[in-house]
C-alpha positions as CSV (number, residue, x, y, z in Angstrom):
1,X,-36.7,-33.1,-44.3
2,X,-34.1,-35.1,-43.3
3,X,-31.4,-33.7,-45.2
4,X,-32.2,-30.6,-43.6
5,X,-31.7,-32.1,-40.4
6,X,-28.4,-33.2,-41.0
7,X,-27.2,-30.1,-42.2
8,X,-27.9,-28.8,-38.9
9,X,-26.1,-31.3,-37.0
10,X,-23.2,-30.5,-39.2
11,X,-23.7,-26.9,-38.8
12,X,-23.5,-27.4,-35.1
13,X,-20.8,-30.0,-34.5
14,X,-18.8,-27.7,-36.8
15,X,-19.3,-24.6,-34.4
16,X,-18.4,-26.8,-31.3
17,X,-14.9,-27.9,-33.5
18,X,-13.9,-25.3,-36.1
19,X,-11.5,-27.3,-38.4
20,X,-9.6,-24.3,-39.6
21,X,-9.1,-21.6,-36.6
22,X,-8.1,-22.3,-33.1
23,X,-10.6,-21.8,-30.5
24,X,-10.2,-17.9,-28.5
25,X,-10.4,-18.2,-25.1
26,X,-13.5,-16.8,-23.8
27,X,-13.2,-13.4,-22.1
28,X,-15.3,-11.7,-20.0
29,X,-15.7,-8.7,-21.2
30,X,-16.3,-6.5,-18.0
31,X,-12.7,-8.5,-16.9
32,X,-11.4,-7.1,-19.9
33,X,-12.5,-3.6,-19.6
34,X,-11.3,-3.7,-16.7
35,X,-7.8,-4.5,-17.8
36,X,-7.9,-2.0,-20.7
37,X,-8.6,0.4,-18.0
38,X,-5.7,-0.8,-16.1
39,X,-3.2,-0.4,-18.4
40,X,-1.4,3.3,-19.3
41,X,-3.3,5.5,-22.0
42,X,-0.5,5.1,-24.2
43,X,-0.7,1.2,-23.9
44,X,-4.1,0.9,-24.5
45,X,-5.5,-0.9,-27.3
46,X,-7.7,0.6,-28.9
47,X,-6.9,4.3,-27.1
48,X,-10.4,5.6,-26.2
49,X,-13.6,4.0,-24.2
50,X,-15.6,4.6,-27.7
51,X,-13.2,2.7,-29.6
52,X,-13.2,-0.3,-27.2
53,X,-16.9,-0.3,-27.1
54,X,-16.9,-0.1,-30.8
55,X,-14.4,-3.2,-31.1
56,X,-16.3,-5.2,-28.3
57,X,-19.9,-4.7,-29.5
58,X,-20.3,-3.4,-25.9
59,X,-22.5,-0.3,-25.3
60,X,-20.3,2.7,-24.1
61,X,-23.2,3.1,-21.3
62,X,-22.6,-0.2,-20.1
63,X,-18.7,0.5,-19.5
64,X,-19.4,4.0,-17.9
65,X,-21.9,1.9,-15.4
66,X,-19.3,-0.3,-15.0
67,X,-16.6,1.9,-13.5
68,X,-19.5,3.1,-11.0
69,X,-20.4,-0.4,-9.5
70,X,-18.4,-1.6,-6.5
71,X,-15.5,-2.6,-6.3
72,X,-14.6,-2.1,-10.2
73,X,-11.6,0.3,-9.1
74,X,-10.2,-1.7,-6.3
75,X,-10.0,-4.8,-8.9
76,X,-8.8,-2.4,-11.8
77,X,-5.9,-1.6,-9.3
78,X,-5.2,-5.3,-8.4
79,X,-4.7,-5.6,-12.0
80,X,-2.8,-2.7,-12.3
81,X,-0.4,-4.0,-9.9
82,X,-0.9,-8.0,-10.9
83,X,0.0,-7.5,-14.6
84,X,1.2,-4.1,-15.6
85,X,3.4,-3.4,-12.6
86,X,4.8,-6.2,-10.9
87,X,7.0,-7.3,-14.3
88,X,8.2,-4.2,-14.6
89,X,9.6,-3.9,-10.8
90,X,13.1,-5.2,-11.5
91,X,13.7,-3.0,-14.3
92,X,12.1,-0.1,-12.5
93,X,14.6,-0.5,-9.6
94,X,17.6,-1.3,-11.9
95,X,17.3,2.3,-13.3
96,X,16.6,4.1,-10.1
97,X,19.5,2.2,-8.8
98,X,21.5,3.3,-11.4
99,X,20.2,6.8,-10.9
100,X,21.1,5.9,-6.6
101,X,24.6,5.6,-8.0
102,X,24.8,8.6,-10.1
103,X,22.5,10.9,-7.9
104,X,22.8,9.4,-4.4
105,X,18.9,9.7,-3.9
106,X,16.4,7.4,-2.8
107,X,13.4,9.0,-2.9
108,X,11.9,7.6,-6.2
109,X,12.8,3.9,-4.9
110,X,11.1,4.2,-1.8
111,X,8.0,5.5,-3.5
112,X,7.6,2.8,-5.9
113,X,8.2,0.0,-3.3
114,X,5.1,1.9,-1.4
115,X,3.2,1.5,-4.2
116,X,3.7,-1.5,-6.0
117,X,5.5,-3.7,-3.5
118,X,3.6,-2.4,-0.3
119,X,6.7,-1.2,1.4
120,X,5.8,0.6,4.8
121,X,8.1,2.2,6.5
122,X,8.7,1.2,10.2
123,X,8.6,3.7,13.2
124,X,9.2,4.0,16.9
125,X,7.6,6.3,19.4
126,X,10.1,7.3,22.4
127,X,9.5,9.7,25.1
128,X,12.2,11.7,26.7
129,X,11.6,11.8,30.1
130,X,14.0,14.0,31.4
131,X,11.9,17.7,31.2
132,X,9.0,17.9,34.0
133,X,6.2,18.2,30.9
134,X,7.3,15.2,29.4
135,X,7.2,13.5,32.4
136,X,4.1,14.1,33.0
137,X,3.1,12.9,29.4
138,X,4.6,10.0,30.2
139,X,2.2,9.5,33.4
140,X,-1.1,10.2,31.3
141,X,0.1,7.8,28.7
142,X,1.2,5.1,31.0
143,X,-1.9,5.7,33.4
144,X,-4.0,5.3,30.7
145,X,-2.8,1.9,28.8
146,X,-3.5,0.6,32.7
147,X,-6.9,-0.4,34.4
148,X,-8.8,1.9,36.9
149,X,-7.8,1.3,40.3
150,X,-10.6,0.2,42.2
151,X,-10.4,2.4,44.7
152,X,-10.1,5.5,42.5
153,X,-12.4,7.1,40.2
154,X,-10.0,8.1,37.6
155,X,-7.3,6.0,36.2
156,X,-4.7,9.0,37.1
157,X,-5.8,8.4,41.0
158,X,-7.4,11.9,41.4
159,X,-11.0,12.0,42.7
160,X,-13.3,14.3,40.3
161,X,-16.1,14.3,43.0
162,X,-16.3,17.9,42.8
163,X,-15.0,21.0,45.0
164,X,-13.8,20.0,48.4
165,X,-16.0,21.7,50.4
166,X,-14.5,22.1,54.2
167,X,-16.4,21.3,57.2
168,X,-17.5,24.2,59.4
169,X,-19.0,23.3,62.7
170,X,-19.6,27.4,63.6
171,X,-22.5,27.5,60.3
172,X,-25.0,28.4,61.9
173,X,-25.6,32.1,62.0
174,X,-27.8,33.7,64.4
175,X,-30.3,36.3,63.8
């Protein structure tokens, strides 16, 4: 009975040091997934959900779950930016620079530094105000970015009390 004791202690101090392989980091395997489904089709490895459930011991129900919860696709695009992108920026802008040389357009660059580098482009609002209508656009707009006058019931000064009604001291008619 002892022996077999010992044999179990050597069982388990060997799995806690294996003598001949290095330890693999341990993965989470929803992290994983979710970089498999970050990366390009053609870069994936293995190519289809089945296969990677098939390689992972992970049940294909449990991935397609996965990419319903919360949150999986806003982290699947973090790493899609984070890992697959993001290294391949400088190269990316070296070619359309090259093609900027050659074609004189701009278009693609801007596009990937909205997407990848969170380029925004940066705009100003001015009004003309020398036609009447514009003028007056420029009254509503400044009238209301300021505080109601107190002694006004509308921040453009015009009182909507109603109709004006005038005052007519012959109203009384006479039968």
């Amino acid at each position: 009975m002892m022996k077999d004791k010992e044999k179990q202690e050597k069982v388990i101090e060997n799995k806690e040091e294996p003598a001949s392989k290095e330890e693999e980091p341990i993965i989470d395997p929803k992290e994983m997934f979710m970089f498999w489904c970050a990366l390009p089709k053609p870069l994936r490895v293995p190519q289809t959900i089945e296969k990677f459930a098939e390689k992972y011991n992970i049940g294909e129900a449990t991935l397609y779950r996965w990419k319903k919860e919360d949150g999986f696709w806003d982290e699947v695009s973090k790493l899609r930016v984070n890992t697959f992108a993001r290294e391949k920026t400088s190269n990316v802008i070296q070619s359309l620079y090259n093609k900027i040389l050659k074609n004189g357009n701009a278009t693609e660059v801007k596009l990937w530094m909205q997407i990848f580098e969170g380029f925004t482009e940066k705009t100003k609002s001015e009004i003309d105000t020398s036609d009447p209508i514009k003028q007056l656009m420029k009254q509503i707009y400044d009238a209301r970015k300021s505080p109601v006058r107190p002694e006004s019931k509308d921040p453009r000064g015009i009182d909507n009390g109603g109709p004006i009604q005038e005052e007519d001291n012959e109203s009384t008619l006479e039968t």
